[in-house]
C-alpha positions as CSV (number, residue, x, y, z in Angstrom):
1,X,16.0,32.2,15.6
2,X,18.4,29.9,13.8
3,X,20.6,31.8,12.3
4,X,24.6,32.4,13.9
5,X,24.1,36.4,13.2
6,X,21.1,36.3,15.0
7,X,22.7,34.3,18.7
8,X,25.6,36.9,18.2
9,X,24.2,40.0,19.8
10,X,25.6,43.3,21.0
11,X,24.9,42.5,24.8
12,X,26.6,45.3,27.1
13,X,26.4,43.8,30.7
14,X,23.9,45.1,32.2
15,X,23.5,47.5,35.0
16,X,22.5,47.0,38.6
17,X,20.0,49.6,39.3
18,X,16.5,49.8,39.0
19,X,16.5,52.3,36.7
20,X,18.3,50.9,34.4
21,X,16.1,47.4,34.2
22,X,13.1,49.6,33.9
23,X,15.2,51.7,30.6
24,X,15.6,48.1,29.5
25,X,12.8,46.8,29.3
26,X,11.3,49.8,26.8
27,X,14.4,48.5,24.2
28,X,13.0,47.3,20.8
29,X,15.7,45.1,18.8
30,X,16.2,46.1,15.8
31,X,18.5,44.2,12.7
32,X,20.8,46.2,11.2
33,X,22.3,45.7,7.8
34,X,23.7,47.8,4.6
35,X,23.3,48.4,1.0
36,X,26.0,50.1,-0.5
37,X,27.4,52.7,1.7
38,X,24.0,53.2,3.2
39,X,23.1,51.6,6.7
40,X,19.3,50.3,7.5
41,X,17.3,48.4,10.0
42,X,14.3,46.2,10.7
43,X,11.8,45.3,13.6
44,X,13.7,42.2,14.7
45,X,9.9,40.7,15.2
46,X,9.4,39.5,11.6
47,X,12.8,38.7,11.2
48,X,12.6,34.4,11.3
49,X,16.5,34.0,10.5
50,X,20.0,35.2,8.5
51,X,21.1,32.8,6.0
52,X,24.0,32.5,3.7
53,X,22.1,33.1,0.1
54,X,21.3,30.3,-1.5
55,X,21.2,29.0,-4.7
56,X,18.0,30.3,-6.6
57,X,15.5,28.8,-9.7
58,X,14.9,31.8,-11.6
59,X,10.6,32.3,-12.4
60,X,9.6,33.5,-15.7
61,X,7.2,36.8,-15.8
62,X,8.0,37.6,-12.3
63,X,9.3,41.2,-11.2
64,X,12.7,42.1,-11.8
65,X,13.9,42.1,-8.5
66,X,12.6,38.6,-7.9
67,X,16.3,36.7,-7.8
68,X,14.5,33.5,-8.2
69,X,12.9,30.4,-5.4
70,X,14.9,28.9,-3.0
71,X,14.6,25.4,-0.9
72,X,14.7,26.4,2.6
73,X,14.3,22.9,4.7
74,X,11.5,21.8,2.4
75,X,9.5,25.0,1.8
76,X,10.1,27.4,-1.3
77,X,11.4,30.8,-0.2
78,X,11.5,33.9,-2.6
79,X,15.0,35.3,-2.5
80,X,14.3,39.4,-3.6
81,X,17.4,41.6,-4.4
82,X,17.0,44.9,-2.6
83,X,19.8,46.7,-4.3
84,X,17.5,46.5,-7.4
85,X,14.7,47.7,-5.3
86,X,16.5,50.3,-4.3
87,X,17.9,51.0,-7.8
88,X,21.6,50.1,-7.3
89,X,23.8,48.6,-9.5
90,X,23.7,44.9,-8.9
91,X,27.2,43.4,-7.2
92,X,28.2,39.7,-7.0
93,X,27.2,37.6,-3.8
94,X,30.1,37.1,-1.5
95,X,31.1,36.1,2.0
96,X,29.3,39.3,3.9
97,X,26.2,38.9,1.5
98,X,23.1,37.6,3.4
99,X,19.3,37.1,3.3
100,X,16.9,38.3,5.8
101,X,13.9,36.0,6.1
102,X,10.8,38.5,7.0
103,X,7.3,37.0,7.4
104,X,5.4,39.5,5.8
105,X,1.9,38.0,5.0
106,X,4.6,34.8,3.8
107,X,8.3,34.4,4.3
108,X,10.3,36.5,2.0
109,X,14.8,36.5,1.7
110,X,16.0,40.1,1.2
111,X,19.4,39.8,-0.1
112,X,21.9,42.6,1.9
113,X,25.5,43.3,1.3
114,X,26.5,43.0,4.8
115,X,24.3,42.1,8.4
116,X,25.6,44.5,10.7
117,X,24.4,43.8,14.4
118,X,21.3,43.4,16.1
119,X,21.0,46.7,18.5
120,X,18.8,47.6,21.2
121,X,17.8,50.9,20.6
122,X,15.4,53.3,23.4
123,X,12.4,54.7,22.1
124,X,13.5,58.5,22.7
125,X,16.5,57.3,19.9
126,X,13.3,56.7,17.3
127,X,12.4,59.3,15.2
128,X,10.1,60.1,12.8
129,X,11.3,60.6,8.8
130,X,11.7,64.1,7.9
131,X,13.3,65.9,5.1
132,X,16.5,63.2,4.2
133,X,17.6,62.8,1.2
134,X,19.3,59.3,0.4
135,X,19.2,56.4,-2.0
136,X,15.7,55.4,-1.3
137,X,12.1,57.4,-1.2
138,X,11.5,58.6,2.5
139,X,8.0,56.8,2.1
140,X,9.6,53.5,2.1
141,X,10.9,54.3,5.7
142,X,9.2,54.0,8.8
143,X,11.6,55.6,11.1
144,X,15.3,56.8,11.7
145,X,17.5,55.8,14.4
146,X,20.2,57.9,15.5
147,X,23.2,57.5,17.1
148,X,23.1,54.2,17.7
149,X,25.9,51.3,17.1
150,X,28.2,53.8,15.8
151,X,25.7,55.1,13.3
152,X,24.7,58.6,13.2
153,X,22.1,57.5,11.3
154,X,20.1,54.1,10.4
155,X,16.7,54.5,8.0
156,X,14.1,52.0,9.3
157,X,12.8,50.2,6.2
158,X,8.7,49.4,5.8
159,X,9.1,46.4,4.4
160,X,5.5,45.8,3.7
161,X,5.7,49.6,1.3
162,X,8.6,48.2,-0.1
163,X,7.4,45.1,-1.7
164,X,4.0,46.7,-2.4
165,X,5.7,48.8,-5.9
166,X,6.7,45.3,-7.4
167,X,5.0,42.8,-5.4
168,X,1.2,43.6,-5.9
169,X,0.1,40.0,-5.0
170,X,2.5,39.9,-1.9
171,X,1.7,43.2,-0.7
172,X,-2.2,42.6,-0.7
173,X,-0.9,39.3,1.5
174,X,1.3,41.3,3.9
175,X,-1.4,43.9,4.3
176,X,-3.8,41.5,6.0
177,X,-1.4,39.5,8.0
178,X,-0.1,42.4,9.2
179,X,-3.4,42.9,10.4
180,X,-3.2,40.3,12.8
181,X,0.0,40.3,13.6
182,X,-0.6,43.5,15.0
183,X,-1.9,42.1,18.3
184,X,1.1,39.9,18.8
185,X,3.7,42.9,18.4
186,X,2.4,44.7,21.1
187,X,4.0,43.7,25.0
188,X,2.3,43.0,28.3
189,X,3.5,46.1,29.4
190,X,0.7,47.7,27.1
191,X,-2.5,45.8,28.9
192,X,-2.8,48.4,31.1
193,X,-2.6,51.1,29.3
194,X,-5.0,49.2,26.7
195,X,-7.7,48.3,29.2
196,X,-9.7,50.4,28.7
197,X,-9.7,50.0,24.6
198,X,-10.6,47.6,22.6
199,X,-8.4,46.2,19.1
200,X,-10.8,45.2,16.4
201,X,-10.4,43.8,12.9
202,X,-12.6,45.7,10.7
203,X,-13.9,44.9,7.1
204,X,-17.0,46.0,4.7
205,X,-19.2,44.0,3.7
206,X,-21.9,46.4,1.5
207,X,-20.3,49.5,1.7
208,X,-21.2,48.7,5.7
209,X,-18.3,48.7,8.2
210,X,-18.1,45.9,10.7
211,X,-15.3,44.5,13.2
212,X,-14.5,41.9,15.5
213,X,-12.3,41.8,18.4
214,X,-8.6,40.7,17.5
215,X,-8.2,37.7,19.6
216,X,-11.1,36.1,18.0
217,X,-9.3,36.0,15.1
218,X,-6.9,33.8,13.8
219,X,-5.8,35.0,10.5
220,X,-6.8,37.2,7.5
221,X,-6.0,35.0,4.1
222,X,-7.0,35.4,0.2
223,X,-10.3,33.5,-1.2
224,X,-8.5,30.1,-2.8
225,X,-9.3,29.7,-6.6
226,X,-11.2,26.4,-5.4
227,X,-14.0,25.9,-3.2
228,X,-15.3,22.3,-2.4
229,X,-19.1,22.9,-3.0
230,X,-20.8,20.7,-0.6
231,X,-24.1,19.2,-2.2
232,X,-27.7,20.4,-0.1
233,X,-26.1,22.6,1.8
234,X,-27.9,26.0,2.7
235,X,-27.2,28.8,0.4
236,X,-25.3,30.9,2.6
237,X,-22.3,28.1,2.8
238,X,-19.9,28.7,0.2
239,X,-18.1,25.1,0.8
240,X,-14.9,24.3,2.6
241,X,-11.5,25.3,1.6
242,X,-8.2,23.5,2.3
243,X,-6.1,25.7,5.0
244,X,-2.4,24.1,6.0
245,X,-3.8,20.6,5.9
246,X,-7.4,21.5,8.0
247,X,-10.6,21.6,6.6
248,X,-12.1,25.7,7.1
249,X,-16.1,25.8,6.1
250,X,-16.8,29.1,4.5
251,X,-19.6,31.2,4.9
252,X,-21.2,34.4,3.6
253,X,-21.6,37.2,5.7
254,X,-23.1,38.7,2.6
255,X,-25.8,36.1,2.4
256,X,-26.1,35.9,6.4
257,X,-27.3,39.3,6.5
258,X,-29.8,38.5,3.3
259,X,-27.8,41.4,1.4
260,X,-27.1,41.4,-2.3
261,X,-25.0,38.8,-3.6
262,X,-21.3,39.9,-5.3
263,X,-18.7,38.0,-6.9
264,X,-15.4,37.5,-5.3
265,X,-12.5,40.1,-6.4
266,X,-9.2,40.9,-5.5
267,X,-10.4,42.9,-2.9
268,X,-11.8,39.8,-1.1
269,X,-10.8,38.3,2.0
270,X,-11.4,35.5,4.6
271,X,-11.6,36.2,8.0
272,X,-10.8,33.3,10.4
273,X,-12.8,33.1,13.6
274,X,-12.2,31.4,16.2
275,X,-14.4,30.1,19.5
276,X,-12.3,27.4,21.4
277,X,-11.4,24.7,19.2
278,X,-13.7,26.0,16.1
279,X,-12.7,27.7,13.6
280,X,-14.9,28.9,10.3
281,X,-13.8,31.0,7.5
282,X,-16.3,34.3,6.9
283,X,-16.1,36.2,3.7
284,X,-15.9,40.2,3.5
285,X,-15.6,42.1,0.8
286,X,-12.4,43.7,1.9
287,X,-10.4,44.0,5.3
288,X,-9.8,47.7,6.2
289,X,-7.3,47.9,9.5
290,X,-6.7,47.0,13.1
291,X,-8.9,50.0,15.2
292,X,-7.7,50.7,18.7
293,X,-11.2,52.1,20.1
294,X,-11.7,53.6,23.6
295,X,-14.4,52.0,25.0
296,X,-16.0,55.4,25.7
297,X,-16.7,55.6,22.2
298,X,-18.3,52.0,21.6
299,X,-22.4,51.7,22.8
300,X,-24.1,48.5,23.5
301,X,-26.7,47.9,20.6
302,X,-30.1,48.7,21.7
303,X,-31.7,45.5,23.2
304,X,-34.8,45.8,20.8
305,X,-32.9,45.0,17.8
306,X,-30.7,42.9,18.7
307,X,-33.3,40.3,20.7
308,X,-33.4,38.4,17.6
309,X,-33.0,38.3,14.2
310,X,-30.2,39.1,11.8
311,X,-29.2,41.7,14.2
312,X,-28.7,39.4,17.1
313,X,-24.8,38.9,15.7
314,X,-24.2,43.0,16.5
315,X,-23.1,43.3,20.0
316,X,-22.2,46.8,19.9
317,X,-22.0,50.4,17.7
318,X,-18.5,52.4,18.0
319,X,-18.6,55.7,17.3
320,X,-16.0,57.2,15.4
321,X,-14.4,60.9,13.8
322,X,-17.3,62.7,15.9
323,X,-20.1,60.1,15.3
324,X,-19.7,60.1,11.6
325,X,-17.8,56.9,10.7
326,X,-20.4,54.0,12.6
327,X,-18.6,50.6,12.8
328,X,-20.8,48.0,13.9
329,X,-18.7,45.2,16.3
330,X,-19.9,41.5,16.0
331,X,-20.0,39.5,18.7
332,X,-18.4,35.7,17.9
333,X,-20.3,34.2,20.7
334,X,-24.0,35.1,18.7
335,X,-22.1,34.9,15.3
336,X,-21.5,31.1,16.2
337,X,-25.2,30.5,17.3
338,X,-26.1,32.1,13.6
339,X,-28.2,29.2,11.5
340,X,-25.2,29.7,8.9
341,X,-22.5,28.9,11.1
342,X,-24.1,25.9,12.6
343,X,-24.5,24.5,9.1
344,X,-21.6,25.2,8.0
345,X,-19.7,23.4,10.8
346,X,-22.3,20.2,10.2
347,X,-21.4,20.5,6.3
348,X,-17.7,20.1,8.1
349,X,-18.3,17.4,10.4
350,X,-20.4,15.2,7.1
351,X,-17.4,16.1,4.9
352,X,-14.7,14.4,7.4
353,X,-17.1,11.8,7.8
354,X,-17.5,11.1,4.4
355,X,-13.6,12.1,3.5
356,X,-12.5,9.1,6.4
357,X,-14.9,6.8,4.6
358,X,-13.3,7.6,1.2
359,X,-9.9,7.4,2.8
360,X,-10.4,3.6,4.2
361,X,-12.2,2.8,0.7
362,X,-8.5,4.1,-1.4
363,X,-6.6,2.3,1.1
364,X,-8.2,-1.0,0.7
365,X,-7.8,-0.7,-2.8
366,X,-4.2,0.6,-2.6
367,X,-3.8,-3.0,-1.0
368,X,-5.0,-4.8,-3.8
369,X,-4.0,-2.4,-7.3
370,X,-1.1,-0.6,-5.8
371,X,-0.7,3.3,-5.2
372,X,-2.0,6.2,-7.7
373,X,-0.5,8.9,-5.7
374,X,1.6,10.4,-8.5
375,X,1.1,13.4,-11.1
376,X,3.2,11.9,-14.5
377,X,5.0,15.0,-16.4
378,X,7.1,15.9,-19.1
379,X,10.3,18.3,-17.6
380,X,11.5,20.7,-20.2
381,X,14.5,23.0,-20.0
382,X,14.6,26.3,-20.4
383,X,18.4,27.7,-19.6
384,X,19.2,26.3,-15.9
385,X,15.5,25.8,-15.1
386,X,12.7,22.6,-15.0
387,X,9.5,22.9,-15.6
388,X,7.0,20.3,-16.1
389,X,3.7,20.5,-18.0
390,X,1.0,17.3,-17.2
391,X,1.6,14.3,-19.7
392,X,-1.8,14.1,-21.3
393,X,-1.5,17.7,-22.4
394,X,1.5,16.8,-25.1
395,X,0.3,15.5,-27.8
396,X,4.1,15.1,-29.6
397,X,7.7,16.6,-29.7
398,X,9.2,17.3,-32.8
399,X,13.0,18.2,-34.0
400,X,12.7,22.3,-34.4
401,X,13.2,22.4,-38.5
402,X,16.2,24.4,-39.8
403,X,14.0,27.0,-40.9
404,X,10.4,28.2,-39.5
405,X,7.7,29.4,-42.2
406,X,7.2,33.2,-41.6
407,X,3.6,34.3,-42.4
408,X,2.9,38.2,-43.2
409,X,0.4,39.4,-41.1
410,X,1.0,36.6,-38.5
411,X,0.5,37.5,-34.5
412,X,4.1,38.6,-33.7
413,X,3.5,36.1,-30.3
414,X,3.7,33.1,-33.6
415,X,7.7,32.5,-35.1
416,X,6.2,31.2,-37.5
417,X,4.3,27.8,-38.8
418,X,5.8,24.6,-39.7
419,X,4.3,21.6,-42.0
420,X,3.7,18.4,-39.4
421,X,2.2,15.4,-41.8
422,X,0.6,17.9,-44.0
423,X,-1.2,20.3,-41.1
424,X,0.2,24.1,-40.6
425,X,1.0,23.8,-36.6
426,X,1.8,27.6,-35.3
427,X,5.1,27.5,-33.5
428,X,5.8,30.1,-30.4
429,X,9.2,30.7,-29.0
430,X,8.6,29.6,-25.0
431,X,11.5,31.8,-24.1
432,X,10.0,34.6,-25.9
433,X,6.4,33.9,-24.2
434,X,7.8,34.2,-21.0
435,X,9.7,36.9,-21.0
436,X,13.3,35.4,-20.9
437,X,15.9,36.4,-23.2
438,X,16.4,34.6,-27.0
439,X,19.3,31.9,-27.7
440,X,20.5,31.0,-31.1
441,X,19.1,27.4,-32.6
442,X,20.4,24.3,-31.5
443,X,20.0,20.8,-32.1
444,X,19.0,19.6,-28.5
445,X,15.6,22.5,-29.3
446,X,12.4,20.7,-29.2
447,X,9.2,21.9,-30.4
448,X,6.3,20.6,-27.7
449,X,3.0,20.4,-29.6
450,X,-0.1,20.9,-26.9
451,X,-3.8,21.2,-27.9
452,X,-4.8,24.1,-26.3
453,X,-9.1,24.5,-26.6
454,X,-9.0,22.3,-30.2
455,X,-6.2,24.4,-31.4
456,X,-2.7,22.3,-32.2
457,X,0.3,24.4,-30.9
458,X,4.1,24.2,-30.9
459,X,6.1,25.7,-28.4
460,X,9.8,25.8,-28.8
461,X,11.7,24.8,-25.4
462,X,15.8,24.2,-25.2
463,X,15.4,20.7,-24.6
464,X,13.6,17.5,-23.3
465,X,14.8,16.2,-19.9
466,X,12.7,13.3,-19.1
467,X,9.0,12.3,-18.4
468,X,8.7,12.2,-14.4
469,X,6.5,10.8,-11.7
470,X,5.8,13.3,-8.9
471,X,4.5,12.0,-5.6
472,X,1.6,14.5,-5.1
473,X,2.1,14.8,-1.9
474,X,5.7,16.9,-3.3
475,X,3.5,19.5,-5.5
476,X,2.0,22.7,-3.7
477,X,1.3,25.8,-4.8
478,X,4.0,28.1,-6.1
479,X,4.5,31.6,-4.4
480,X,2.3,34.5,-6.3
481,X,4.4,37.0,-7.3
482,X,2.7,38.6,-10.2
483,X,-1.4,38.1,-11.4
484,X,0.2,36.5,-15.0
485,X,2.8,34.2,-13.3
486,X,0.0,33.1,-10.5
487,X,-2.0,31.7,-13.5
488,X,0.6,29.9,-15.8
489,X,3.3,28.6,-13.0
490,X,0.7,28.3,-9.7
491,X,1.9,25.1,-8.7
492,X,5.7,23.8,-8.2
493,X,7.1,20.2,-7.5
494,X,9.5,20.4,-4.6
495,X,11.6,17.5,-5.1
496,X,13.4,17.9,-1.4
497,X,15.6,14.9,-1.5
498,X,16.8,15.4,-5.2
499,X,17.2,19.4,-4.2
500,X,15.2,20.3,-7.6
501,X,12.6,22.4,-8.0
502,X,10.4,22.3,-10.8
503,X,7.6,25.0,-12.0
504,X,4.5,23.1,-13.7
505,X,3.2,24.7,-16.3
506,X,-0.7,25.1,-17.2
507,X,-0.8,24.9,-21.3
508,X,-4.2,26.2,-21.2
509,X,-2.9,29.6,-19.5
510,X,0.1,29.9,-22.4
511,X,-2.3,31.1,-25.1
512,X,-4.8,34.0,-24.0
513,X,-8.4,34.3,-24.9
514,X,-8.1,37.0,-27.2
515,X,-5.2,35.2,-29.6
516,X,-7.3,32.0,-30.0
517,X,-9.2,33.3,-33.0
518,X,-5.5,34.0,-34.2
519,X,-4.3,31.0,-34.3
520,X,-7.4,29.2,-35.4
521,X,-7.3,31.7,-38.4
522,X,-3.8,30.8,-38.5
523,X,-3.8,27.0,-38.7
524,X,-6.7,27.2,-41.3
């Protein structure tokens, strides 16, 4: 923890006797913090730190309670207000204010009025929710405290539910890293009391339940939107993905187990195996929970069927809700012997052999025609904010005219159409497109003219800034908030050194499918 709240702890000296170490050593630390008059707490296990809150860049199309992105040490943190979550009326940021950075599924600020303490609270002191009536829905709790640090009372918020009514694309993150965070959560003092169960990851692939033991697996993440297809590889690769600057083959379990193909949804998930220093990325159609299975209820699978064969992967059958829910439990060991896994991790080895050639082949030429490392854009304004949209999209800016051509029966997404050389060129209000409030005209408005699938577009902006080189090594993808903002702003340029941030625009996502035909009818 680095954060000056979090060193500061409630520590009451502590006792001599035995009795007391062994009451001690049951204590789970808990944050506690308030909203309004009311006063709430969190594992202290996600917490990372407290921090003053910090300036924000607002994101178009994003929830509501979305404050804005933040530049924590290099990395782009999404600051959330919960007194909107929870309803309240909002309040200015002062002094007390704070932000709780929780890793769920990513690291998230939560802006409070006040951190209180950091407590240490017995487990006979945790209760379930009940009947309470407060500011926020008892299902967004996961426990009450009481009588502790001078509380009567102190709601334990679920963090994960919380996020999950505005958050859709966050939530579906936190719910599988939860997952495997799971394992870590739990103390040495439960490995006796767990040996004789086992903790399993399971996921459906088919409509067909599998797992695999929790500490072969490294992480749960979402399928990226692109795959590197590697050329005469077997079918049952899907490519190699980019995972925190490592190369992660993928692979079908789908296709392993020669079962029907299906496209990818949101439902989709990687599952990260591990076996010593390997890792490979296995697809599943969705991830279900973290089981805790005695292992009175798990059977070895019978040796004819599993001699060889697709089969040979399932170590074991567990048993479950009286024999009526079978998960079958896949042994990493055989799933690492499986012809797909071995290809896939060859297709890995070719493509770093190949990437390492390419890489000596740029640098020698970096030598001799300089670097081409950097992403030219055009930043825009709109209010406070940058954003940047790639050069070669823009065909030309214009002067906004002093009055826009309204055309009946135009989409009401069009202001209107302007005359540029003697062509009709539709003009949208950006502000208006993504959902930010309306200004009066100005003379630093520019219209931005894009092609957009053969049709020439305007789009209204509050002004011009500059045209900007961008290291690429300073763009990366922006947080996903919401399914329409993960399309049109998925990357951001995170200029460190200059403190700026600046969201880069895909033109092709401002106009949808559907109003194409609009404004092709439009500009004819």
């Amino acid at each position: 923890m680095t954060s000056d709240s979090l060193k500061e702890r409630d520590a009451a000296p502590p006792a001599d006797d035995e009795e007391h170490d062994e009451l001690g050593s049951d204590l789970r630390q808990f944050v506690t913090f308030l909203i309004g008059a009311e006063v709430f707490a969190v594992d202290m296990a996600p917490v990372q730190e407290i921090i003053r809150v910090p300036e924000v860049v607002r994101v178009p199309l994003a929830p509501p309670s979305l404050e804005g992105l933040a530049n924590l040490r290099g990395k782009v943190l999404p600051i959330i207000s919960l007194r909107h979550l929870f309803g309240l009326e909002e309040r200015d940021k002062d002094d007390t204010s704070r932000a709780l950075v929780i890793d769920i599924g990513q690291p998230l600020g939560f802006v409070v009025d006040r951190v209180a303490s950091v407590v240490g609270v017995e487990p006979s002191k945790i209760e379930a929710v009940g009947s309470i009536s407060s500011t926020v829905d008892t299902e967004l709790l996961s426990g009450l405290i009481k009588d502790v640090g001078g509380h009567t009372m102190i709601m334990v918020l679920d963090f994960t539910q919380l996020i999950g009514r505005e958050f859709a694309e966050i939530a579906s993150l936190a719910t599988s890293a939860g997952m495997v965070q799971e394992l870590s959560s739990h103390g040495e003092d439960d490995d006796e009391e767990s040996s004789d169960e086992l903790q399993l990851v399971s996921f459906e692939v088919a409509e067909q339940e599998y797992a695999i033991a929790i500490e072969n697996v490294q992480e749960i993440v979402q399928i990226p939107e692109h795959i590197v297809q590697v050329p005469r590889s077997e079918q049952h690769v899907l490519g190699v993905m980019s995972l925190r600057n490592r190369l992660l083959p993928l692979v079908s379990l789908r296709r392993m187990f020669a079962l029907p193909p299906r496209d990818a949804d949101e439902h989709s998930r990687i599952v990260v195996v591990s076996l010593g220093g390997t890792s490979v990325g296995v697809v599943m159609d969705s991830v279900n929970e973290v089981l805790r299975v005695a292992k009175t209820d798990v059977e070895a699978m019978p040796g004819l069927l599993s001699r060889d064969g697709d089969l040979a992967e399932i170590s074991d059958i567990c048993r479950l809700e009286g024999g009526e829910r079978l998960v079958s439990i896949l042994s990493t060991d055989h799933l690492f012997r499986h012809s797909a896994i071995e290809e896939a991790l060859t297709t890995l080895d070719t493509l770093k052999e190949e990437e390492q050639l390419a890489a000596d082949s740029a640098a020698d030429e970096y030598d001799e025609a300089g670097a081409d490392d950097d992403e030219q854009v055009v930043v825009f304004r709109l209010d406070k904010e940058e954003f940047g949209v790639p050069i070669e999209s823009v065909q030309e800016i214009v002067r906004v005219p002093e009055e826009l051509t309204h055309v009946p029966k135009a989409p009401a997404f069009v202001e209107g159409v302007i005359n540029l050389r003697g062509t009709v060129l539709p003009v949208i209000d950006l502000r208006r497109r993504l959902g930010l409030s309306s200004v009066e005209r100005s003379d630093r408005q520019r219209v931005m003219v894009f092609l957009i699938e053969g049709a020439r577009t305007g789009f209204i902006v509050d002004s011009v800034a500059e045209v900007l080189k961008i290291p690429k090594s300073a763009i990366e993808p922006a947080p996903r908030l919401s399914g329409q903002q993960a399309k049109l702003l998925a990357r951001m340029a995170n200029l460190e050194r200059e403190q700026r941030l600046v969201q880069l625009i895909d033109p092709t996502q401002l106009i949808q499918e559907r109003e194409m035909a609009d404004l092709a009818e439009l500009s004819a």
